[in-house]
Structure formats: C-alpha cells, structure tokens
PDB file of N, H, CA, C and O in Angstrom:
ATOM      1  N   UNK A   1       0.853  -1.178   0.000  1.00  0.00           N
ATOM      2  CA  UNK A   1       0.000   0.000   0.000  1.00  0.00           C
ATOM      3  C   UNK A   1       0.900   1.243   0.000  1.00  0.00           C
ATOM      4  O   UNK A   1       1.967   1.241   0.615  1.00  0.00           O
ATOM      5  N   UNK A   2       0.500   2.217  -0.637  1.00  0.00           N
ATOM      6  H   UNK A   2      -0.366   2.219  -1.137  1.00  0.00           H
ATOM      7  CA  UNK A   2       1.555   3.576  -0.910  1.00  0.00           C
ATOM      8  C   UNK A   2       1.135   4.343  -0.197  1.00  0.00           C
ATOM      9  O   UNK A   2      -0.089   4.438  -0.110  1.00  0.00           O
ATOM     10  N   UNK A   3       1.703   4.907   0.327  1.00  0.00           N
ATOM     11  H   UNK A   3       2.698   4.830   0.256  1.00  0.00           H
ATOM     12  CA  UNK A   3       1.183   6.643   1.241  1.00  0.00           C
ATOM     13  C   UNK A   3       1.903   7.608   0.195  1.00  0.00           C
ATOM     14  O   UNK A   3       2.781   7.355  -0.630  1.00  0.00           O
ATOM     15  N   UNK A   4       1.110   9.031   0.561  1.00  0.00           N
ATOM     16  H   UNK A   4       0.397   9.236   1.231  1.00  0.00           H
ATOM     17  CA  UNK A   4       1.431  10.101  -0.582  1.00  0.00           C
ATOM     18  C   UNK A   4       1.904  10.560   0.986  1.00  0.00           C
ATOM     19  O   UNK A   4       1.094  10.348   1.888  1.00  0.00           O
ATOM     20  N   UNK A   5       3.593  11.370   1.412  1.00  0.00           N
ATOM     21  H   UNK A   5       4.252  11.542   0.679  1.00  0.00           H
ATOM     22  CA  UNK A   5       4.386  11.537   1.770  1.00  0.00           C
ATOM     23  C   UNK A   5       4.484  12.864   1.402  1.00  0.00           C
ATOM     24  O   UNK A   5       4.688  13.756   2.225  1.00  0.00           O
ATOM     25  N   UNK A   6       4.381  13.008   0.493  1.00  0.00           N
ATOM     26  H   UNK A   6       4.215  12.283  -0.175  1.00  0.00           H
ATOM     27  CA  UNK A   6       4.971  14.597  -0.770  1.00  0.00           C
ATOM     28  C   UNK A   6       5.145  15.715   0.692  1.00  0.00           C
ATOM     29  O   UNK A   6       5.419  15.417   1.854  1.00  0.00           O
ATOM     30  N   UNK A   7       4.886  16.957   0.119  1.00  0.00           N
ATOM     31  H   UNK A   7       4.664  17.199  -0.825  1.00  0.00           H
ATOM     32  CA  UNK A   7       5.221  18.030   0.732  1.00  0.00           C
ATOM     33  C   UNK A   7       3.595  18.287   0.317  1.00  0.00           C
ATOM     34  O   UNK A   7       3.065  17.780  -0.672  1.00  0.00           O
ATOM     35  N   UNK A   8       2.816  19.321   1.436  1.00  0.00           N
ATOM     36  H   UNK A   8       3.247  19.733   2.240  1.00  0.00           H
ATOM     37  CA  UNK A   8       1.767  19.412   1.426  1.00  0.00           C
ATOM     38  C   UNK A   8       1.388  20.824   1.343  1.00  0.00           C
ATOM     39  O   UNK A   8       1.942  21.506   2.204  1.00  0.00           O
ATOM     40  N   UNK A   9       0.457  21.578   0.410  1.00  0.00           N
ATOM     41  H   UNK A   9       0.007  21.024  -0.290  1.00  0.00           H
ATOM     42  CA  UNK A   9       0.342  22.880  -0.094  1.00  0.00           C
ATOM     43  C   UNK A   9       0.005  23.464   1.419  1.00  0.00           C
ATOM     44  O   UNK A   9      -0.478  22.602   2.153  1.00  0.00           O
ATOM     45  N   UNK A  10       0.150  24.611   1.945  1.00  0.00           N
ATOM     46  H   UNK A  10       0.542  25.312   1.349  1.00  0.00           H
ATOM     47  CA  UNK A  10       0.242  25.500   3.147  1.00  0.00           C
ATOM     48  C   UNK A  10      -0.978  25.846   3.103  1.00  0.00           C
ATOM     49  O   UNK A  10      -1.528  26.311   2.105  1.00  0.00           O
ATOM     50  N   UNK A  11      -1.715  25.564   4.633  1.00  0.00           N
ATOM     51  H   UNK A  11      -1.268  25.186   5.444  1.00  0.00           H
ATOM     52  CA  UNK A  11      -2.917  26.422   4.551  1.00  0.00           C
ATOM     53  C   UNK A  11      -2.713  27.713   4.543  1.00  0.00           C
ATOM     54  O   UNK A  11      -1.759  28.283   5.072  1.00  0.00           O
ATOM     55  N   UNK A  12      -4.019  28.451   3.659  1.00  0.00           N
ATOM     56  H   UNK A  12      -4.794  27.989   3.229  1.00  0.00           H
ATOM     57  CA  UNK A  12      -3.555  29.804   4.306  1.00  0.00           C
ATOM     58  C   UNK A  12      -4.162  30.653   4.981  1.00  0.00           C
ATOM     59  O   UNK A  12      -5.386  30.668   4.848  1.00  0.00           O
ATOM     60  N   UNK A  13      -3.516  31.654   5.941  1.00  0.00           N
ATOM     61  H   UNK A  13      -2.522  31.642   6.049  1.00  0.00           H
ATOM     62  CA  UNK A  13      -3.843  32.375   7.192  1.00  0.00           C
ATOM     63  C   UNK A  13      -4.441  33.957   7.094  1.00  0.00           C
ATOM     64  O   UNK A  13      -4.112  34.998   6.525  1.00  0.00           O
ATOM     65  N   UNK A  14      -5.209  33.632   7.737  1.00  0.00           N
ATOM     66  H   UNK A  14      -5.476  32.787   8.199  1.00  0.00           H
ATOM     67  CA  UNK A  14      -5.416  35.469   7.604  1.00  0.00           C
ATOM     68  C   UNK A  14      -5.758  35.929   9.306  1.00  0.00           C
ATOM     69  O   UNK A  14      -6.017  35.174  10.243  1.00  0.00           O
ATOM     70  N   UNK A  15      -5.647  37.491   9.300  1.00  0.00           N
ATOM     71  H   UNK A  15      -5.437  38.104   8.538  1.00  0.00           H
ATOM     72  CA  UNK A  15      -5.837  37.839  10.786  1.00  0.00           C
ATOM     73  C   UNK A  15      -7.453  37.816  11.568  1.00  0.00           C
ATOM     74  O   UNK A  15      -8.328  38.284  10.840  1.00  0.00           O
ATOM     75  N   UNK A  16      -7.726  37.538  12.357  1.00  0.00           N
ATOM     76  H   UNK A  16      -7.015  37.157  12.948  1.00  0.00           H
ATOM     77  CA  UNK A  16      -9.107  37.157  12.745  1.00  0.00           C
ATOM     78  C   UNK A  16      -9.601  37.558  14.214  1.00  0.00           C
ATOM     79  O   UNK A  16      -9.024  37.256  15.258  1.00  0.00           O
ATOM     80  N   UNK A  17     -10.558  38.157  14.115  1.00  0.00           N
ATOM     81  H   UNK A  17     -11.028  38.402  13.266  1.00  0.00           H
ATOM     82  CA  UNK A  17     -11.097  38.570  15.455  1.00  0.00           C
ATOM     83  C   UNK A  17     -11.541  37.356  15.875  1.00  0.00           C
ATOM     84  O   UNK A  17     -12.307  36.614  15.261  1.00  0.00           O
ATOM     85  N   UNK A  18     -10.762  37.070  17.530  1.00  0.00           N
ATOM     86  H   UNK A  18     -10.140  37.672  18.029  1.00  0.00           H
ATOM     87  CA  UNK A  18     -11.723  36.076  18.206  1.00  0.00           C
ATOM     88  C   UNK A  18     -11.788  36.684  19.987  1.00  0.00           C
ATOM     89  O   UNK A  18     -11.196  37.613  20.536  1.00  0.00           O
ATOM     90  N   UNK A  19     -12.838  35.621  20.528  1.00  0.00           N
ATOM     91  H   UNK A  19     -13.319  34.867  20.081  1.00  0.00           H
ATOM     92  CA  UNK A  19     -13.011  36.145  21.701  1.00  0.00           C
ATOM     93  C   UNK A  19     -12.251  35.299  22.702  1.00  0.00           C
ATOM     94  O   UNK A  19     -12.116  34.084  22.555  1.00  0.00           O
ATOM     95  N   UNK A  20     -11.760  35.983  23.727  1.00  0.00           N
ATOM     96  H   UNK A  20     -11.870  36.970  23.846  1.00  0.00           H
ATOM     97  CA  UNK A  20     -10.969  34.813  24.976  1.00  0.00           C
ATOM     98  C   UNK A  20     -11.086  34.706  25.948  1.00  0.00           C
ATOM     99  O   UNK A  20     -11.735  35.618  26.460  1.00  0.00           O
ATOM    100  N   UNK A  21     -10.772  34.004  26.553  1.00  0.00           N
ATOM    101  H   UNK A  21     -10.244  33.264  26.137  1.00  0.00           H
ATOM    102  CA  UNK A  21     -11.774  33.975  28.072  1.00  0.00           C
ATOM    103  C   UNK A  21     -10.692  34.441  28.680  1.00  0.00           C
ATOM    104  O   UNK A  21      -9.577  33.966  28.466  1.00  0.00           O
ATOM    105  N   UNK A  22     -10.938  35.520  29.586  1.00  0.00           N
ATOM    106  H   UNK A  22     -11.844  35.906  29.760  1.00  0.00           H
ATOM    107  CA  UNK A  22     -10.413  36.456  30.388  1.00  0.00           C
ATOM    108  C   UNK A  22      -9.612  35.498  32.148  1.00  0.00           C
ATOM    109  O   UNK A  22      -8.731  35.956  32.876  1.00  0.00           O
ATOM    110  N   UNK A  23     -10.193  34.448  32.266  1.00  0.00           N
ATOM    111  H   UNK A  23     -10.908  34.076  31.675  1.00  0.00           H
ATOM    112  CA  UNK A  23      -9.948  33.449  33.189  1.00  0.00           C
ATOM    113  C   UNK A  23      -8.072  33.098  33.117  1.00  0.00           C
ATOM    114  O   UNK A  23      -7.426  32.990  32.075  1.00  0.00           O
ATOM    115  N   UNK A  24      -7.537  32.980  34.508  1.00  0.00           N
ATOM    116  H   UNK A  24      -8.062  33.068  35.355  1.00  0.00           H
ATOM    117  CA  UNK A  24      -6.097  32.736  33.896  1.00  0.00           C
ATOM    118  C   UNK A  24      -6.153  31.139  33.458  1.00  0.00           C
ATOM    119  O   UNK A  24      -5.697  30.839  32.355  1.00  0.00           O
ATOM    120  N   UNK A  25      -6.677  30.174  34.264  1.00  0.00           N
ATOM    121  H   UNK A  25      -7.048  30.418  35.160  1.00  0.00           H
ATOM    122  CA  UNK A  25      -7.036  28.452  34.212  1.00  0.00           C
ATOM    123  C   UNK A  25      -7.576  28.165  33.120  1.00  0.00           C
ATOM    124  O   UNK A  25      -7.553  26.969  32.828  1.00  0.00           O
ATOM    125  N   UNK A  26      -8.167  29.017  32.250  1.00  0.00           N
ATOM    126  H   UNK A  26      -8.186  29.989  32.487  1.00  0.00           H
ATOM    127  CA  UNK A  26      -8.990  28.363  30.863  1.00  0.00           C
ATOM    128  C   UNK A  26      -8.380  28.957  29.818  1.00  0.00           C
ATOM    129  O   UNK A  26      -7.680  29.912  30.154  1.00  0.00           O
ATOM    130  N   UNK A  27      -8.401  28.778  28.948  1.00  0.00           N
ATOM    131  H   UNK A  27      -8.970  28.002  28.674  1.00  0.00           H
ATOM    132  CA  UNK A  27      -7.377  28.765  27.606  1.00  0.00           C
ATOM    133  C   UNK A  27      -8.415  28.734  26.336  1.00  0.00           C
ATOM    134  O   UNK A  27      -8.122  28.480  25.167  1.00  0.00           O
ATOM    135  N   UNK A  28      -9.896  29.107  26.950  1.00  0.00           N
ATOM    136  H   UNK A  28     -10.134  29.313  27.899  1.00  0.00           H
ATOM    137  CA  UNK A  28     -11.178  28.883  25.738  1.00  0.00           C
ATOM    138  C   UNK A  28     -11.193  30.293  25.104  1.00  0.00           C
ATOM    139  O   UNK A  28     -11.105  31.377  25.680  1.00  0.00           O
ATOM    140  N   UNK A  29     -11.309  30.059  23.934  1.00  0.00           N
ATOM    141  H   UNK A  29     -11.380  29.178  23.466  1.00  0.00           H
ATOM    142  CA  UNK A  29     -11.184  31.068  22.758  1.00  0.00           C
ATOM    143  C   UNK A  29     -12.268  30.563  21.954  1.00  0.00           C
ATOM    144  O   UNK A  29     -12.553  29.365  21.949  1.00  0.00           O
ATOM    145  N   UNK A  30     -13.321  32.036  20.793  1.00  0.00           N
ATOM    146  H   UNK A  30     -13.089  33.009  20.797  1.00  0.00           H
ATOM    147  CA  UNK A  30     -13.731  31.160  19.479  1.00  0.00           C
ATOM    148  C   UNK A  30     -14.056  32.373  18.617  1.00  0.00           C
ATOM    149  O   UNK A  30     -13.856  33.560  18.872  1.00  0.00           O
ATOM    150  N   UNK A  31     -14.450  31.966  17.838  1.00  0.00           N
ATOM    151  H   UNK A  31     -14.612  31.001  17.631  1.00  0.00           H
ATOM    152  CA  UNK A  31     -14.207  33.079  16.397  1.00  0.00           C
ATOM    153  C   UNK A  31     -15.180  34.078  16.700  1.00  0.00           C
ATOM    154  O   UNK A  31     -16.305  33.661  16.975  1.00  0.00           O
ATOM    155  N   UNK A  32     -14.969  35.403  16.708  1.00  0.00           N
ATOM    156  H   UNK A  32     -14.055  35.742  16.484  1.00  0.00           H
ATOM    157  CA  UNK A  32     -16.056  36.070  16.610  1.00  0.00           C
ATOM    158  C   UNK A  32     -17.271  35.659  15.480  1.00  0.00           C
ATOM    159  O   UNK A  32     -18.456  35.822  15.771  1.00  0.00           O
ATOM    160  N   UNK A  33     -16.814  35.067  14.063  1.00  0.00           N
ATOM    161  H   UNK A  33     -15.852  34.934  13.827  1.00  0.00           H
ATOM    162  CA  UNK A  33     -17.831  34.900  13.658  1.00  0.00           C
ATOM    163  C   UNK A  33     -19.123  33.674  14.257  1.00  0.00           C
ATOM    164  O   UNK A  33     -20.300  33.588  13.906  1.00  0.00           O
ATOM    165  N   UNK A  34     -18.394  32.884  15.210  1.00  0.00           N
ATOM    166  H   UNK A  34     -17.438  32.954  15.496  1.00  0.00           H
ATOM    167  CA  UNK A  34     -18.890  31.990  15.597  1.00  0.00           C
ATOM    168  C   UNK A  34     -20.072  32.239  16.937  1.00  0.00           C
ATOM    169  O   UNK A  34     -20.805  31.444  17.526  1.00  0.00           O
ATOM    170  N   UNK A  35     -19.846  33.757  17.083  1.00  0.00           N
ATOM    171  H   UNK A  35     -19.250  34.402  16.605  1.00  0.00           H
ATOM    172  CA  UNK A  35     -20.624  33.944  18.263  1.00  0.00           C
ATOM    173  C   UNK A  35     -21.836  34.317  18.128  1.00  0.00           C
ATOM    174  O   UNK A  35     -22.132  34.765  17.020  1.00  0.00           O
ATOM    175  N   UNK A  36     -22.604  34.273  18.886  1.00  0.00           N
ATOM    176  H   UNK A  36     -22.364  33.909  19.786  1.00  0.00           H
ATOM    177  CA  UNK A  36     -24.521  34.651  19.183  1.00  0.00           C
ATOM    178  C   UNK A  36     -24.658  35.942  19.796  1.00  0.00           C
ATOM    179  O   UNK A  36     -25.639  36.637  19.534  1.00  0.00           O
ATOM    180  N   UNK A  37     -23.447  36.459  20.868  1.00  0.00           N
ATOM    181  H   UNK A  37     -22.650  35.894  21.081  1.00  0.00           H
ATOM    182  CA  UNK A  37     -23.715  37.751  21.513  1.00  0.00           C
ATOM    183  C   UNK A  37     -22.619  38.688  21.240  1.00  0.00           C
ATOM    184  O   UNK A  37     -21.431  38.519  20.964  1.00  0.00           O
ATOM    185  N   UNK A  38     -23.181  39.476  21.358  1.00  0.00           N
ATOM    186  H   UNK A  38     -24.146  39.613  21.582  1.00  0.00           H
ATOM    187  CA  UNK A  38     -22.062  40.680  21.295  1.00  0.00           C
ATOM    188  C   UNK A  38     -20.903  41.051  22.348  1.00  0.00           C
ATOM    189  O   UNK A  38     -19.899  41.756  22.245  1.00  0.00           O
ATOM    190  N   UNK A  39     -21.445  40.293  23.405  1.00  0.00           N
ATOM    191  H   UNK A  39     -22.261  39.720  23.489  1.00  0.00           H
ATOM    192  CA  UNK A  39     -20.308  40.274  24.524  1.00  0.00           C
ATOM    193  C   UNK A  39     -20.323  38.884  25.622  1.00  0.00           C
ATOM    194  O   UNK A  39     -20.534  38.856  26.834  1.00  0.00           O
ATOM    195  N   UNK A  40     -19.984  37.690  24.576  1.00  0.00           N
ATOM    196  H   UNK A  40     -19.812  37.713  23.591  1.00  0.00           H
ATOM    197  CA  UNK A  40     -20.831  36.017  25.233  1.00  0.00           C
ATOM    198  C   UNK A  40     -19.271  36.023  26.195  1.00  0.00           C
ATOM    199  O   UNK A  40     -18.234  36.688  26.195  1.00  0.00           O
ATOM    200  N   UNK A  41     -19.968  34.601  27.136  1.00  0.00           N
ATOM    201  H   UNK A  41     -20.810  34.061  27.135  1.00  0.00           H
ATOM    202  CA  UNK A  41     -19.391  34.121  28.130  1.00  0.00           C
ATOM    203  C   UNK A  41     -18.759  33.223  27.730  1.00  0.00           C
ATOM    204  O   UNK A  41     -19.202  32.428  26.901  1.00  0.00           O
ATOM    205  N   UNK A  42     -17.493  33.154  28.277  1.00  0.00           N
ATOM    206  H   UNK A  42     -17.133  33.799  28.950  1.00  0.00           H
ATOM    207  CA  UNK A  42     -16.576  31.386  27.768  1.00  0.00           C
ATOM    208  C   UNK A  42     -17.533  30.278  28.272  1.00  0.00           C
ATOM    209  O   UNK A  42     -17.970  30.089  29.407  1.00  0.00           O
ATOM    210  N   UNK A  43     -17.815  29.349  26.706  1.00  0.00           N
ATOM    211  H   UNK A  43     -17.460  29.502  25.784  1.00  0.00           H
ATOM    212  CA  UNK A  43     -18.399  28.425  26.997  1.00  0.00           C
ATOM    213  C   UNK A  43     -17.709  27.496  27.689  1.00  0.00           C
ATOM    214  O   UNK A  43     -18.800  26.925  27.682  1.00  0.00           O
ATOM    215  N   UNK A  44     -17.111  26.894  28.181  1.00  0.00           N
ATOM    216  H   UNK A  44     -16.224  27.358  28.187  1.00  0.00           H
ATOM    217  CA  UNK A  44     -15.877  26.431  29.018  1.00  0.00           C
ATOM    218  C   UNK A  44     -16.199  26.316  30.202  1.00  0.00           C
ATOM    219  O   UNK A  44     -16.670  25.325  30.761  1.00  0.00           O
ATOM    220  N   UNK A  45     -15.856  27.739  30.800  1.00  0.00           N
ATOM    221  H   UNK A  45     -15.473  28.544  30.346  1.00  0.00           H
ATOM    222  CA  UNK A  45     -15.922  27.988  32.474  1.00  0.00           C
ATOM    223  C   UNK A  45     -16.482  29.375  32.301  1.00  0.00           C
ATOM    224  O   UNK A  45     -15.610  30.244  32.317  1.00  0.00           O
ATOM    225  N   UNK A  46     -17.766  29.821  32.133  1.00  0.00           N
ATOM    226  H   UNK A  46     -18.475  29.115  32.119  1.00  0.00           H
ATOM    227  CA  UNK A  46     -18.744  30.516  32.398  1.00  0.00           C
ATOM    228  C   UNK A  46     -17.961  32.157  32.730  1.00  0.00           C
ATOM    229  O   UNK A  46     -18.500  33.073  33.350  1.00  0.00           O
ATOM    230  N   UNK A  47     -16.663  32.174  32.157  1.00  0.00           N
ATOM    231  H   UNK A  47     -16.225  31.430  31.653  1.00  0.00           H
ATOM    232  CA  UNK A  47     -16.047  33.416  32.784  1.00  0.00           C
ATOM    233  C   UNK A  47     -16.320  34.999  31.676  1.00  0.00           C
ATOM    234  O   UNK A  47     -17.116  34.861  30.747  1.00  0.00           O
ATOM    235  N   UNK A  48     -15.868  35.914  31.798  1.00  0.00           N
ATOM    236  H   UNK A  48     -15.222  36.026  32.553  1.00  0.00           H
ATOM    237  CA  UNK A  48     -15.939  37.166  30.823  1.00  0.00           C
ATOM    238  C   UNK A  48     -15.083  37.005  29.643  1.00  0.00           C
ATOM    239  O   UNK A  48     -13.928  36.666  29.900  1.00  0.00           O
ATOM    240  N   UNK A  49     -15.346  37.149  28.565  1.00  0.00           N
ATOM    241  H   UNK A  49     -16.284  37.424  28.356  1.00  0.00           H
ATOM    242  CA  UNK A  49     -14.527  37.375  27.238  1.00  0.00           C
ATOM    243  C   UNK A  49     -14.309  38.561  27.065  1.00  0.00           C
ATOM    244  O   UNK A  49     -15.080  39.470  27.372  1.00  0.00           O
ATOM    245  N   UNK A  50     -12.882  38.712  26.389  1.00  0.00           N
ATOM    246  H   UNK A  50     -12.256  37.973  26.140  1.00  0.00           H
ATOM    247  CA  UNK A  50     -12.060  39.492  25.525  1.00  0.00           C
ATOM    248  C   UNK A  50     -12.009  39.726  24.354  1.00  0.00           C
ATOM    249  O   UNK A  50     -11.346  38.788  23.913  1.00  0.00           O
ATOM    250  N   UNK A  51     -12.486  40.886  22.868  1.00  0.00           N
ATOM    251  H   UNK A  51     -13.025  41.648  23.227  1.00  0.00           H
ATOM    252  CA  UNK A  51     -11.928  41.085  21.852  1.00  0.00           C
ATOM    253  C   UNK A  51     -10.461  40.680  21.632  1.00  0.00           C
ATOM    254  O   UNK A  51      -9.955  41.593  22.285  1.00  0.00           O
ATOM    255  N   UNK A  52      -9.255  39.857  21.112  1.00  0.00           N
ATOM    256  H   UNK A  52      -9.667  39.116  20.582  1.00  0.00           H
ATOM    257  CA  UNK A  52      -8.553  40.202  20.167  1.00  0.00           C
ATOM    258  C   UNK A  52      -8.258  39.363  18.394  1.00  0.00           C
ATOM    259  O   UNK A  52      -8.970  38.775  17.581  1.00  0.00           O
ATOM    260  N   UNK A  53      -7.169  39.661  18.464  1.00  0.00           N
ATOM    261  H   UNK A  53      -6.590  40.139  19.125  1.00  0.00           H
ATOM    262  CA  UNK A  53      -6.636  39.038  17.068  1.00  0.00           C
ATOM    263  C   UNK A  53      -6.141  38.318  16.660  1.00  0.00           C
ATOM    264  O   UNK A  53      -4.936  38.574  16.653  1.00  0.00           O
ATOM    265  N   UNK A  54      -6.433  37.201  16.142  1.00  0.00           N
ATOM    266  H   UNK A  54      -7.411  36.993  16.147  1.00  0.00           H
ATOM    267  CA  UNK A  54      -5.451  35.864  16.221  1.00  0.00           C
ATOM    268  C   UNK A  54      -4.982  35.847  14.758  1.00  0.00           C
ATOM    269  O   UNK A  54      -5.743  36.373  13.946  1.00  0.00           O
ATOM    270  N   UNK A  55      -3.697  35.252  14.257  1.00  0.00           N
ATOM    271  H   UNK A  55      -3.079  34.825  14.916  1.00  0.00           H
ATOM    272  CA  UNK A  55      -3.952  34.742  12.674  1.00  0.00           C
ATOM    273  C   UNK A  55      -4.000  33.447  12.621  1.00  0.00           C
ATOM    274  O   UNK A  55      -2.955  32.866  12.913  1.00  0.00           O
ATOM    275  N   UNK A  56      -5.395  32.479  12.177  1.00  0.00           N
ATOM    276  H   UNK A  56      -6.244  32.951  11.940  1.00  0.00           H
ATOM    277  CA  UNK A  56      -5.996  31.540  12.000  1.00  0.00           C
ATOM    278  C   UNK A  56      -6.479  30.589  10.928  1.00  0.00           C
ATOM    279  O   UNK A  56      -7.646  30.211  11.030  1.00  0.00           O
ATOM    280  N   UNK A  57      -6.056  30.331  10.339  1.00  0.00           N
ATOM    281  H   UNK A  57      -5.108  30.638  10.257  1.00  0.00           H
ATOM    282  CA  UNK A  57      -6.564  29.188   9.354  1.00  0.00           C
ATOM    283  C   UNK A  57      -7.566  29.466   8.541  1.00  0.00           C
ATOM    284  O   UNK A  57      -8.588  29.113   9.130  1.00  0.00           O
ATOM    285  N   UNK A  58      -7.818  29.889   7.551  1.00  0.00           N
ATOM    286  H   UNK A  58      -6.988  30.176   7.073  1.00  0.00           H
ATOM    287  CA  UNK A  58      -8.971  30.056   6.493  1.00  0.00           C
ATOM    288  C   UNK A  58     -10.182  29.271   6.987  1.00  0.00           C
ATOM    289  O   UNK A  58      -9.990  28.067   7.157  1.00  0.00           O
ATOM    290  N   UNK A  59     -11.152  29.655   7.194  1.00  0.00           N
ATOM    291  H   UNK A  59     -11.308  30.633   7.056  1.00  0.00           H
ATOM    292  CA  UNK A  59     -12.115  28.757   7.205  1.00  0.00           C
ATOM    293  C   UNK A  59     -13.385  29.184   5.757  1.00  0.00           C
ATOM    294  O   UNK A  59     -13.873  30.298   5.569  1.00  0.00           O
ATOM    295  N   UNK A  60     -13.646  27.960   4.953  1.00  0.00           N
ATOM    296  H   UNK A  60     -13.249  27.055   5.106  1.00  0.00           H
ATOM    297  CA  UNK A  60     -14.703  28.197   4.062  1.00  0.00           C
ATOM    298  C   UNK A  60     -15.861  27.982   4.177  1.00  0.00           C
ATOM    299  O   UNK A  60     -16.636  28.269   3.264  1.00  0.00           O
TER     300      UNK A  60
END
C-alpha cells in the first residue's frame, strides 16, 4: 500500500477577530464569527470574554 508523503500545499492564514476567556485556568477562545452575543461568556468555564486578534486558518 503507498502513502502520498509529498510536501503538502500551506494552509492559508489570515488575521481574525476572536473572543478569549479572560480566566487565567482556561485557555477557551472562538471566532467572533462563531458567536450569538455581542459580549458572550466562555463556553468552558462561564467566565468574561475578551476582543482580540489571532492569525488563524482560512475557514470556508
């Protein structure tokens, strides 16, 4: 059986607003486009979110 090995085309990145949970113990982040409120709670551990900027993976 063969595996394809090759070198693999680069995803590509662009800069992206996401939200973060303000908590130092939780590490939950998600896309602003992904959100319902204008100022939501880490689904995680129920704590306050943050606006910033990540550069993230294309999503289509």
């Amino acid at each position: 059986m063969a595996y394809n090995r090759g070198p693999k085309e680069p995803i590509p990145e662009v800069e992206t607003t996401v939200w973060s949970c303000t908590s130092d113990s939780c590490k939950g982040w998600m896309r602003d486009a992904f959100s319902f409120s204008k100022n939501p709670e880490c689904p995680l551990c129920h704590s306050e979110m943050v606006q910033e900027t990540r550069i993230l993976p294309v999503i289509q």
